[in-house]
ZABAGU-447274 format. One record per residue: chain; residue in three letters; residue number from 1; x, y, z of N, C-alpha, C, O in turn. Coordinates in Angstrom, 3 decimals, padded with zeros to 6 digits. Each point is the difference from the previous one (the first is absolute). Layout:
# residues N
A,ALA,NUM,X,Y,Z,X,Y,Z,X,Y,Z,X,Y,Z
...
//
This chain:
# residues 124
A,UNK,1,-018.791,-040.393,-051.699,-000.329,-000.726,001.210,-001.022,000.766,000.838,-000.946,-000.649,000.446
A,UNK,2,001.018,001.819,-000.208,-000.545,000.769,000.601,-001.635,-000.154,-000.490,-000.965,-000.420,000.638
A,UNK,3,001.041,000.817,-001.716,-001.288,-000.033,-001.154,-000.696,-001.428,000.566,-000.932,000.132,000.793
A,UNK,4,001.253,-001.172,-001.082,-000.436,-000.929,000.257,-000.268,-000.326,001.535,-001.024,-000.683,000.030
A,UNK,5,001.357,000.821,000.851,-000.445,000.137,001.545,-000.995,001.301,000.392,-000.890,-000.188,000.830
A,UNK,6,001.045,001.383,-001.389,-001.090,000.951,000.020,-000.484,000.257,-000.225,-000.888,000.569,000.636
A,UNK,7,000.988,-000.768,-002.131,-001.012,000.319,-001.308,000.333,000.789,-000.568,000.735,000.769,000.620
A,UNK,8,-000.969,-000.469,-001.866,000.398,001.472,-000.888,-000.597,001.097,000.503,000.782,000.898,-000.313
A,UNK,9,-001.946,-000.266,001.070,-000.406,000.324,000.371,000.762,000.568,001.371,000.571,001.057,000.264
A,UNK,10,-000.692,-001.596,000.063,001.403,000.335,001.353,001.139,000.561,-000.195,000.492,000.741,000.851
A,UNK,11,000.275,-001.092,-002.348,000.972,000.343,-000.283,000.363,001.337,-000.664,001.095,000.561,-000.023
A,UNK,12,-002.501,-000.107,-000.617,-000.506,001.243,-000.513,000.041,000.751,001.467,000.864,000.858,000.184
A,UNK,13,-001.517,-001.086,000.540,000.189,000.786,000.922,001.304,000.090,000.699,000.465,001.138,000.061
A,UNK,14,000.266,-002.151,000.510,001.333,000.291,000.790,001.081,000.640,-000.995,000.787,000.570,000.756
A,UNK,15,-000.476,-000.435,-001.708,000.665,000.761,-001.079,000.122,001.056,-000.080,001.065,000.271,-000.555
A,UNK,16,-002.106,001.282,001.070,000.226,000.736,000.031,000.165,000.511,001.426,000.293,001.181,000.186
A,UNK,17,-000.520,-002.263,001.113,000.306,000.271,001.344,001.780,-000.395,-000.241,000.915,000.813,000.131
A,UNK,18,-000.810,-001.880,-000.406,001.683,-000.108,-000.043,001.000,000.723,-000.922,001.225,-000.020,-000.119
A,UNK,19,-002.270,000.686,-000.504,001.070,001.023,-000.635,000.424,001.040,000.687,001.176,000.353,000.082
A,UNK,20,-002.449,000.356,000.617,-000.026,001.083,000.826,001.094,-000.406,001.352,000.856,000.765,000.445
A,UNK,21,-001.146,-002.178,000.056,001.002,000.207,001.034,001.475,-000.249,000.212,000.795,-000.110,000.934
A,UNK,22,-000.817,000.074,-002.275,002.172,-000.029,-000.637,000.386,001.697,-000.702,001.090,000.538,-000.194
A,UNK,23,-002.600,-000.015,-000.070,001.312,001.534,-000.369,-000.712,000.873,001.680,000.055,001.223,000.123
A,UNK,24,-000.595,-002.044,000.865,-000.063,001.316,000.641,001.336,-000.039,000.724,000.279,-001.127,000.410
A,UNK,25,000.915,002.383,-000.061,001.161,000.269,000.503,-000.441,-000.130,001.518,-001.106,000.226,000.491
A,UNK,26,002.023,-000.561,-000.016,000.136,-000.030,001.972,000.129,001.133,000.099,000.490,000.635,-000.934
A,UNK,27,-000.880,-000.031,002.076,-000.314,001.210,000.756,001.221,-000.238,000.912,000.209,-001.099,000.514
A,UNK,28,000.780,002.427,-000.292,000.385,-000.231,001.253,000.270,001.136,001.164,000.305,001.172,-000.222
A,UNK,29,-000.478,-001.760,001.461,-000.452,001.314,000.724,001.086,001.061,000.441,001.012,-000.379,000.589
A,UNK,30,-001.201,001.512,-000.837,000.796,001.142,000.318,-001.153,000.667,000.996,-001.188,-000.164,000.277
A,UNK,31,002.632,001.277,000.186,-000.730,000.749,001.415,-001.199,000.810,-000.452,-000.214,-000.163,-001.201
A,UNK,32,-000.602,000.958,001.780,-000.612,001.036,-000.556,000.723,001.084,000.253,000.945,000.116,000.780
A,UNK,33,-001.765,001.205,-001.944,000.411,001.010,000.182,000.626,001.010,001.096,000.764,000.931,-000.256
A,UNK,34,-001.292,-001.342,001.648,-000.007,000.652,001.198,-000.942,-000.867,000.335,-000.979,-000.540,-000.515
A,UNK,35,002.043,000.574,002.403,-000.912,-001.000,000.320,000.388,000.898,001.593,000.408,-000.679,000.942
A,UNK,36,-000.557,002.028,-000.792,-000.281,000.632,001.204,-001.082,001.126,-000.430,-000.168,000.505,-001.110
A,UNK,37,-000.360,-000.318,002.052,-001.006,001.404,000.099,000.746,000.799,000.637,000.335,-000.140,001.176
A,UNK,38,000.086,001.344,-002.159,000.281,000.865,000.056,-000.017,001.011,001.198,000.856,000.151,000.872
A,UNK,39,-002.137,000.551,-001.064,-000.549,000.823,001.086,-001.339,-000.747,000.311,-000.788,-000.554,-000.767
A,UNK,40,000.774,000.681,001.903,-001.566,-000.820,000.880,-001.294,000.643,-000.776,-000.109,001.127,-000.483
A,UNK,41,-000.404,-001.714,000.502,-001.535,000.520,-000.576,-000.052,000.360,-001.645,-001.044,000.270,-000.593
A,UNK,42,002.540,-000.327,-000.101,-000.275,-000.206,-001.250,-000.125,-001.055,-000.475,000.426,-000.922,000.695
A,UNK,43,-000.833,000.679,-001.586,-000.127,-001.267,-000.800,001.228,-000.185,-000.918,000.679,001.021,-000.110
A,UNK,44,-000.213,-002.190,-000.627,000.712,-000.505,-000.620,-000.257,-000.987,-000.819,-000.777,-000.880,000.369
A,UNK,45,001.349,000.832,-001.580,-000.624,-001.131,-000.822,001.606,-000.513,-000.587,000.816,000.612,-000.689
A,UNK,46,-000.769,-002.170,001.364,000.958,-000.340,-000.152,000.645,-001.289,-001.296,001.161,-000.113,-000.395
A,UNK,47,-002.229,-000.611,000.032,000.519,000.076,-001.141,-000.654,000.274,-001.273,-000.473,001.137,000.028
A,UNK,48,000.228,-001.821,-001.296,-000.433,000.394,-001.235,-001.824,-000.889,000.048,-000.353,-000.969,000.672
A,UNK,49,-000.390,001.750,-001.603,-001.063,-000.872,-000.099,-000.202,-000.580,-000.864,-001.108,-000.204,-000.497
A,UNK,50,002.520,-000.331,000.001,-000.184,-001.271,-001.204,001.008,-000.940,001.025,001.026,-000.423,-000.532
A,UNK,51,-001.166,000.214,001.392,001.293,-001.141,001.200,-001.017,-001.228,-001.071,-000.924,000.193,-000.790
A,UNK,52,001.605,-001.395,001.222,-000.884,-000.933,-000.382,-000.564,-000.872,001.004,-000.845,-000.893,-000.058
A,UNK,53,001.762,001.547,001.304,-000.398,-000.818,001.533,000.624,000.928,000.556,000.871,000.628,-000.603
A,UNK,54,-001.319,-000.296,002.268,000.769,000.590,000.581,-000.443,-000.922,001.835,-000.930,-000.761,000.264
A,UNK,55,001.844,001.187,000.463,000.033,-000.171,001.628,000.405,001.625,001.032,000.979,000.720,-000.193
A,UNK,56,-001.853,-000.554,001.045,000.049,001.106,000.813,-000.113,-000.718,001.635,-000.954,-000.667,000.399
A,UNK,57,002.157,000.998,000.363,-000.058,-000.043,000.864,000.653,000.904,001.039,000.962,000.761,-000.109
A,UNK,58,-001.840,-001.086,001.268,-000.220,001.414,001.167,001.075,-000.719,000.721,-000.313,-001.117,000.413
A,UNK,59,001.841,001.644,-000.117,000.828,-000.958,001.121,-000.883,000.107,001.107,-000.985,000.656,000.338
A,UNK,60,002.162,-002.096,000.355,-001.144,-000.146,001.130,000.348,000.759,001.416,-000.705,000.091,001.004
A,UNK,61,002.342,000.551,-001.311,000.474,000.766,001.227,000.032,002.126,-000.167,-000.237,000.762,-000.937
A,UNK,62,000.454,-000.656,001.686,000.606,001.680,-000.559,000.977,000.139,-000.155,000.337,000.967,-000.683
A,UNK,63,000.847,-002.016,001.331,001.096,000.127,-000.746,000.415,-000.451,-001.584,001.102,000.225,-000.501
A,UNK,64,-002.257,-000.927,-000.190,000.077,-000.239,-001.432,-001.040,001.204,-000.687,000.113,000.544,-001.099
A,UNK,65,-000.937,-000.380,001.929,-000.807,001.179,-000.652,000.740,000.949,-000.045,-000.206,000.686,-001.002
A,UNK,66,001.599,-000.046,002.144,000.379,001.028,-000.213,-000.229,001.401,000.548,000.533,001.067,-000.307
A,UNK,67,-001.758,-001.451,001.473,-000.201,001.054,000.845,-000.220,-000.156,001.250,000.632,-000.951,000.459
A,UNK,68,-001.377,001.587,000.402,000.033,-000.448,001.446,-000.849,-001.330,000.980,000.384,-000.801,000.852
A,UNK,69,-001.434,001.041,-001.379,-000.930,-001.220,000.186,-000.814,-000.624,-001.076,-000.411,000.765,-000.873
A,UNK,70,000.134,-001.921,000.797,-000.420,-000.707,-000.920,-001.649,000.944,-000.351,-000.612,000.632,000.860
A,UNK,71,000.153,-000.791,-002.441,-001.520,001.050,-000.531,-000.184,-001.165,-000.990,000.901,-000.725,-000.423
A,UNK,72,-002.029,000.670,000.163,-000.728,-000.600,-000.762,000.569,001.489,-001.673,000.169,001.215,-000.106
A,UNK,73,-000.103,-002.572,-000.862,000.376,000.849,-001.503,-001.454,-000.076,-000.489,-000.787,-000.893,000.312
A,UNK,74,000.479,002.115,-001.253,-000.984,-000.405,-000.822,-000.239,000.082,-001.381,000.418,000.969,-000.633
A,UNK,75,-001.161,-002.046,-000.004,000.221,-000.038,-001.789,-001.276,000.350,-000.197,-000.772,000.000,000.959
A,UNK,76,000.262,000.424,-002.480,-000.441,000.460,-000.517,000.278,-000.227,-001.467,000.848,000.511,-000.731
A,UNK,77,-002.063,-001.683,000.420,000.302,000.001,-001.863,-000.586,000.389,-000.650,000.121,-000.214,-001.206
A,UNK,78,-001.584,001.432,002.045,-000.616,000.690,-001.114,-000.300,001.272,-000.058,-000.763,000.666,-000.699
A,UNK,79,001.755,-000.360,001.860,000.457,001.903,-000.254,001.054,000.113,000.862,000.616,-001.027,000.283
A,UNK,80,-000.283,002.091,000.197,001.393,000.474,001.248,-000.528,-000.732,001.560,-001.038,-000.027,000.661
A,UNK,81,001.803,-000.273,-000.603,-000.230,-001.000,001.438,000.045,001.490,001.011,000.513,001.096,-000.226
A,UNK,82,-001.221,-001.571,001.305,-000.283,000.942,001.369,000.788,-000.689,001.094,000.779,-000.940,-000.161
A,UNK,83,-001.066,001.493,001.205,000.745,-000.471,000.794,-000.999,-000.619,001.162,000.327,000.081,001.184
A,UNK,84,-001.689,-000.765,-001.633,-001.386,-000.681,000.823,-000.099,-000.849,-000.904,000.138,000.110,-001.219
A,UNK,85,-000.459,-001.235,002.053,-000.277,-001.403,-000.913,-001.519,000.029,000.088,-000.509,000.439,001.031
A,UNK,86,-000.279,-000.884,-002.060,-001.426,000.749,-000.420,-000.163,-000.359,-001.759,001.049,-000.228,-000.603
A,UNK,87,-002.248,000.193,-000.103,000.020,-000.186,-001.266,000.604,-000.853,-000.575,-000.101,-001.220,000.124
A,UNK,88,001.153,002.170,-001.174,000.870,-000.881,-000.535,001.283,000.048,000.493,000.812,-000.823,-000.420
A,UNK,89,-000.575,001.418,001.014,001.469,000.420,001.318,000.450,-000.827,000.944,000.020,000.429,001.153
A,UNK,90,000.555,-002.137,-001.494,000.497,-000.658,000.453,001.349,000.465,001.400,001.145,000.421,-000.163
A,UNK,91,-001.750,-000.662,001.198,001.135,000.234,001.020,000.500,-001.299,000.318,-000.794,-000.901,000.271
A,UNK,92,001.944,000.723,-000.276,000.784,-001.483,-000.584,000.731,000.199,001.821,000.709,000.967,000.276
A,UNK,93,-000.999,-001.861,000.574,000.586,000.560,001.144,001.831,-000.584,000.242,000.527,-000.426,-001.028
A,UNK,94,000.005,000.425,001.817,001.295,-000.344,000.150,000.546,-001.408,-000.137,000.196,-000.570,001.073
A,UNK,95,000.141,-000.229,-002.384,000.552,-001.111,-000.107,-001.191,-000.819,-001.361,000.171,-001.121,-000.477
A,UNK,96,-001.152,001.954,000.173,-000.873,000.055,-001.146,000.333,000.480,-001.208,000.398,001.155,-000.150
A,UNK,97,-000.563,-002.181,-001.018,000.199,-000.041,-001.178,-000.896,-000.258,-000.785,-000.694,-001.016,000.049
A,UNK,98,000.543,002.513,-001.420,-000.738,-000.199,-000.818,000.370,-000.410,-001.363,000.931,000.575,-000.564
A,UNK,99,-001.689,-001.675,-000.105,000.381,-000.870,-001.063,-000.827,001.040,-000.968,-001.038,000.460,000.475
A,UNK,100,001.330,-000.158,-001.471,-000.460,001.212,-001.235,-000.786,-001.090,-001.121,000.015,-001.231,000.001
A,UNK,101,-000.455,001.847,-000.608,-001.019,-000.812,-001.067,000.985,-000.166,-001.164,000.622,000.985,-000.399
A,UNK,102,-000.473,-002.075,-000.107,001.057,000.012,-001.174,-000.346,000.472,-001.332,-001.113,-000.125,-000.510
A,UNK,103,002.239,000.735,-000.084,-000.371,000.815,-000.848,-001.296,001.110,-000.291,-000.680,000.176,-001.011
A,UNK,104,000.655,000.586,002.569,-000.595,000.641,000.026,-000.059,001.532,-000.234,000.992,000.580,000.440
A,UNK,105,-001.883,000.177,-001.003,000.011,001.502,-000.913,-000.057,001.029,001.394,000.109,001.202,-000.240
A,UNK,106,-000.209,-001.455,001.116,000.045,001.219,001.239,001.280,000.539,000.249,001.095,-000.458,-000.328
A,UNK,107,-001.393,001.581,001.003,001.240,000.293,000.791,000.051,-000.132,001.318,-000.936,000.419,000.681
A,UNK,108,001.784,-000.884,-000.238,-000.373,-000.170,001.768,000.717,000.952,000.557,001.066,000.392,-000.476
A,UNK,109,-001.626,000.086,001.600,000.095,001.051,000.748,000.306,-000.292,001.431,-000.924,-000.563,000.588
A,UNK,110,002.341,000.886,000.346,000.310,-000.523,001.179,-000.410,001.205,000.540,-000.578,000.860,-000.665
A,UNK,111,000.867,-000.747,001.926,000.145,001.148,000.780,-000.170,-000.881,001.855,-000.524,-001.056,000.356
A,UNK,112,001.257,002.149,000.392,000.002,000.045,001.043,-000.297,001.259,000.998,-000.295,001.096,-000.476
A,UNK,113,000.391,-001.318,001.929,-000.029,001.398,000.902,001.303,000.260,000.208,000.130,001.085,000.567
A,UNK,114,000.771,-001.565,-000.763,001.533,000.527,000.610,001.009,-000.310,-001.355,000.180,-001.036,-000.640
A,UNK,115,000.511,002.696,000.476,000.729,-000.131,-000.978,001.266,-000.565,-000.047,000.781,000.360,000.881
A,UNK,116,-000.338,-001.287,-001.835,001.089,-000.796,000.198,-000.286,-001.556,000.397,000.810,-000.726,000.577
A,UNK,117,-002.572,000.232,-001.143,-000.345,-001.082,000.281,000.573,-000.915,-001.111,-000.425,000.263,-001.125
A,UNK,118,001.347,-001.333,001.226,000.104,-000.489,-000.863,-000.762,-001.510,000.180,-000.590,-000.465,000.975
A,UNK,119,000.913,-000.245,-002.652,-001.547,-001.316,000.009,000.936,-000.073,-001.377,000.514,000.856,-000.720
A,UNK,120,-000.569,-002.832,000.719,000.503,-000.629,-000.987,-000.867,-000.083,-001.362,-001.223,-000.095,000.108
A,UNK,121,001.703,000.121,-001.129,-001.130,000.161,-000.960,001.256,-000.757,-001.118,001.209,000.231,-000.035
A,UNK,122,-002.062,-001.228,-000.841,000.982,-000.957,-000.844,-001.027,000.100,-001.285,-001.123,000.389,000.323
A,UNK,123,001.269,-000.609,-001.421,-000.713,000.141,-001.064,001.000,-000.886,-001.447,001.168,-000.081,-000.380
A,UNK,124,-002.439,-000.401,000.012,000.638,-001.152,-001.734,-000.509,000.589,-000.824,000.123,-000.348,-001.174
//
């Protein structure tokens, strides 16, 4: 039936898309590795750089961040994050969330100025 409404041609082609999208497995999301900065001004790399998706977010209070007043977090997916937003040094400010490239080969790199910053981080 198919053949005949699309053509053989069509059908050559959707055959190896519908194959691909019955063995790919569901992803499902677990926490990351760490999802506080440690000591201020170090960097942290919180989860793996084979995630197949990930989410980073800066809470939006200090009582979810975990320290005294609310700081801007910062990522870094193409070396150790700093603690100046600049380059590639994303400063994600308070209640900002970063969506990760899927199935992407980096490592991402958090960091903050105050140690004991914590930031949600979810990964598939």
């Amino acid at each position: 039936m198919i053949a005949k409404v699309l053509g053989l041609s069509w059908l050559v082609v959707l055959l190896p898309v519908l194959a691909i999208a019955q063995t790919q497995s569901p992803n499902t999301p677990v926490a990351c590795a760490t999802t506080t900065v440690a000591t201020g001004g170090t960097a942290v790399s919180p989860l793996a750089a084979s995630a197949n998706g990930y989410y980073i977010t800066n809470p939006l209070t200090a009582t979810d961040q975990g320290i005294g007043s609310v700081e801007p977090l910062y990522l870094d997916v193409t070396k150790a994050a700093t603690t100046t937003g600049n380059g590639t040094n994303l400063a994600l400010q308070p209640g900002q969330t970063f969506y990760g490239i899927p199935q992407s080969t980096v490592t991402v790199s958090v960091n903050a100025a105050t140690s004991g910053h914590k930031f949600v981080c979810v990964q598939w």
